[in-house]
N, C-alpha and C positions, 0 to 999 in steps of 0.2 A: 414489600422489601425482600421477602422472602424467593418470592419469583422472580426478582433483579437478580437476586445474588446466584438464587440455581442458573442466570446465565453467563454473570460476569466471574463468579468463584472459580468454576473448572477453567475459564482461558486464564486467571492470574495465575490460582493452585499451580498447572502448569509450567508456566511463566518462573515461578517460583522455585518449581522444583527444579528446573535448569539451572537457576540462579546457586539453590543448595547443593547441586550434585558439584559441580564446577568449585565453589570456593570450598568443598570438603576433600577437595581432590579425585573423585569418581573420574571425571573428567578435565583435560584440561581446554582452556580456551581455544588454542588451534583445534582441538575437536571437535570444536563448534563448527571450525569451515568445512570441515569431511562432511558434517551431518545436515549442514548446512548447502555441498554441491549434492548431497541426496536428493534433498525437497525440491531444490531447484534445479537441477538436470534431470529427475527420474518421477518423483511423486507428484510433483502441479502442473507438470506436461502430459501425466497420464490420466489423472484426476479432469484437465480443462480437454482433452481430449475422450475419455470417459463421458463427463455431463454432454459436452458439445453435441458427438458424435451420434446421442440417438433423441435428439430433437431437430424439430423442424425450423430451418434458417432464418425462416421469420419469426420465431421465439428466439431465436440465439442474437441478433443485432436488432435494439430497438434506438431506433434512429432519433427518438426523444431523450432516453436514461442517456444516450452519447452526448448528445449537444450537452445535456444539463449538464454532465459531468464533466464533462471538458472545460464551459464556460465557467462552472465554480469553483476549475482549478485555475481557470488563467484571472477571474478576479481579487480571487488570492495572493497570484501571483503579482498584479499591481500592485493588489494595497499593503504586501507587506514590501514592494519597494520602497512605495512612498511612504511607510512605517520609519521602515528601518535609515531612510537618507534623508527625509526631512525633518523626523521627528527626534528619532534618536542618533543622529547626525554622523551613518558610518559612512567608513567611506566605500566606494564604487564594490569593491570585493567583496569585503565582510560582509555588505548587505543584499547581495546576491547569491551567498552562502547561508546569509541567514534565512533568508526567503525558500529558498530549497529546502530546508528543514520545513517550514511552512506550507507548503502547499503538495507536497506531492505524499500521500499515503502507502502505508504497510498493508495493503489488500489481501496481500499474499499469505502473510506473515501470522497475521494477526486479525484484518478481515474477515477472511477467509472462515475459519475456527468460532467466530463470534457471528456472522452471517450463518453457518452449517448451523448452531443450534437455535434462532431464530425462526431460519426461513426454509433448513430442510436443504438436503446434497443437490437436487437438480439446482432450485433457485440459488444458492450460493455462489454457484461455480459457474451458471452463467453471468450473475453479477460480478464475479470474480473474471469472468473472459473480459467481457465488454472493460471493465476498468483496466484492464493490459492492454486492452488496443489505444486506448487513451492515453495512457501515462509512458508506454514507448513508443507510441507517433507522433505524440503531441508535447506530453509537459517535460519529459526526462530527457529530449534533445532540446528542447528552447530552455530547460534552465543549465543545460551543458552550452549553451550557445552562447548566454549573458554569462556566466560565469569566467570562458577564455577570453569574452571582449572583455570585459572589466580587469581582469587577471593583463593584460598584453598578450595573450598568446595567440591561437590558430585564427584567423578573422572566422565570422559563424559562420560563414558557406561552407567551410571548410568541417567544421563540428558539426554541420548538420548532415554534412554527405555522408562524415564518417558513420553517426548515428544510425542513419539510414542503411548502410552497409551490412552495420552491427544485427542489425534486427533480423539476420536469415540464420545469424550464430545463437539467436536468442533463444534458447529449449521453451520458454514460455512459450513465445508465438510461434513457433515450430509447434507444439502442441496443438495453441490452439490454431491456426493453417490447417492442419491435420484435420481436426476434427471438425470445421467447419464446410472443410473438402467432404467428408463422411457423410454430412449431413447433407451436402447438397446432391451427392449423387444415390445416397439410402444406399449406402455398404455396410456391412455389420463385417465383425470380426470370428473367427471361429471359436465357438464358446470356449475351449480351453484358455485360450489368448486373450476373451473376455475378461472372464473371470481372475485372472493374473492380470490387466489392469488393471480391472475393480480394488483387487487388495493392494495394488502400490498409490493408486487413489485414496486409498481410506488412511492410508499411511503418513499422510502428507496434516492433516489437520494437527494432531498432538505433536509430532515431531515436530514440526515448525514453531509452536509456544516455546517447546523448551530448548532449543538454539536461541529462541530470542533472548530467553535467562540466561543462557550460559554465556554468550557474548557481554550480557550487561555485567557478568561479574569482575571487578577488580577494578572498573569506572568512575573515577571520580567527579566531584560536580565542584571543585574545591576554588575559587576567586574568578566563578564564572557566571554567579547567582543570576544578575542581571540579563545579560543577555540569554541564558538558557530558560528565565522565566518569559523572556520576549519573542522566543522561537516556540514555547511547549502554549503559550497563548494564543498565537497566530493560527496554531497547528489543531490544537485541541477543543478555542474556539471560534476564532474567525473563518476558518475554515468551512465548518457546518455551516455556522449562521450564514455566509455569503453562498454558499450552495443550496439553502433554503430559499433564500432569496430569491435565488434564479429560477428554482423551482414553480415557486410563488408566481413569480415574472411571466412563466410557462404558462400557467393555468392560468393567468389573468388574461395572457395571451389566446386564449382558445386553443390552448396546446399542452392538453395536462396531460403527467404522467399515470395511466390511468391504472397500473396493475400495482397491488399495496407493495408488493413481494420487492417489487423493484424499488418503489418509494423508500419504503424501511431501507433495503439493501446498498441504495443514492447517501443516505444520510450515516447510517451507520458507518459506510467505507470513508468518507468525506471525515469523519469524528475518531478514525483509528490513528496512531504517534503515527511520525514518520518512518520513512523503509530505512531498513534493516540497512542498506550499502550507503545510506547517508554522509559514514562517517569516509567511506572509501574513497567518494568523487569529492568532499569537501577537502580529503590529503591530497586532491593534486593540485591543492593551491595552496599548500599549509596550516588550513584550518580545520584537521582532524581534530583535535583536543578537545576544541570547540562542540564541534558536531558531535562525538562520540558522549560527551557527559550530557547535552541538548536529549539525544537519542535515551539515555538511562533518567533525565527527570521527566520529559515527555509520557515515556512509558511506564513509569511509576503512578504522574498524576491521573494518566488514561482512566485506571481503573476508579476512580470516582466519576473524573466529567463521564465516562461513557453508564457506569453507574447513575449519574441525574440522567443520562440520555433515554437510557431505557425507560426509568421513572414515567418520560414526560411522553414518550412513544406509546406508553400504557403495554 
């Protein structure tokens, strides 16, 4: 128990203390998005460009950890359609909204931070690359794409171009592009300018937990019990378990993922609350309230299921 908690304590303690500095006034909420376009214009572009940039290409894209990862976002992404529309009988929107809470992970956020004391800065941050190639070519324009068909609005050719468009604005994959160009041609950077990514890389792990606090402060979960237990289940376990599954499926198939570093790194990312901008794409259909309290019990209960997770990972 002891060795769980030295790895799940420091990402909540963390967590936490953004949570305490924010509702004691240290900081306010909108200071969350300042600290918030840090990590994400400056620290995990230089950080996924840092690990990327001095490994070999065929360590950085493993064509198995992709598929798997892919397919156990998109069977997620069925069954908590057919969750949410046949079972719990929402209608077309809400349950494409809810789904998105489900299935697509805070790699970044909070992955990230909990993979680094696991598995160590190289392996993290290439588990961390590979799931951004994932989650913005694959799940975060297809769940933007059912989202506007169900919503009336752009038909999904349209949401998926735009999507597509997006991703050269994206500092994530601007990063990692960058760094997978690095690798493929063996450029190194002049040690000064190394070592100054090195430290805006390092920077990006803590700072990232405590935005995740500080945005969950002032969040209510207040006559949305239901459904925010229906979204933190899907998310926290359906998730894993159907990405185990595929897993499983892999190696039954004569196609296992054979390096542990990634196995751990598949399942762990798979078992993190949803991302951080959850609540941002679920406001351009009305149902921020919704997504935003989902986002603060999600990430509340994390710190147990990933607590049994680790348990059961030894």
């Amino acid at each position: 128990m002891h060795a769980i908690l030295g790895i799940t304590g420091p990402i909540y303690l963390c967590i936490a203390l953004g949570w305490l500095a924010t509702r004691a006034g240290l900081f306010q909420r909108g200071d969350m998005r300042v600290l918030g376009q840090f990590v994400l214009y400056i620290a995990l572009p230089a950080l996924l460009f840092d690990a990327v940039g001095k490994r070999p290409v065929g360590d950085i894209l493993d064509g198995r950890y992709l598929g798997i990862y892919a397919l156990g976002g998109l069977a997620t992404m069925a069954a908590g359609l057919l969750w949410t529309r046949r079972v719990a009988r929402q209608a077309p929107l809400p349950a494409v909204v809810q789904t998105m809470g489900m299935s697509c992970p805070n790699t970044g956020f909070v992955g990230y931070p909990i993979n680094l004391l696991l598995l160590g800065g190289s392996n993290a941050a290439v588990v961390l690359g590979m799931n951004m190639l994932v989650e913005n070519l694959l799940l975060i324009p297809l769940l933007l794409a059912l989202a506007d068909s169900a919503g009336g609005g752009r038909h999904w050719r349209a949401v998926l171009r735009g999507a597509a468009a997006g991703l050269w604005r994206n500092p994530l994959v601007l990063g990692l592009a960058a760094g997978l160009l690095a690798a493929w041609l063996g450029l190194r950077l002049p040690a000064p300018i190394e070592r100054t990514v090195g430290l805006l890389a390092q920077s990006s792990a803590a700072l990232s937990l405590f935005v995740i606090g500080g945005a969950l402060a002032g969040l209510r979960l207040r006559g949305m019990g239901r459904a925010v237990a229906r979204i933190a289940t899907g998310k926290l376990i359906a998730h894993p378990l159907l990405t185990l599954g595929v897993l499983a499926g892999a190696t039954a198939l004569g196609l296992p993922l054979v390096d542990p570093a990634l196995r751990t790194g598949l399942i762990v990312s798979a078992a993190c609350p949803m991302f951080s901008i959850y609540p941002i794409l679920a406001g351009r259909h009305g149902e921020e309230g919704l997504a935003a309290a989902a986002l603060l019990g999600t990430t509340v209960a994390s710190f147990f299921s990933i607590s049994v997770l680790m348990g059961w990972l030894g």
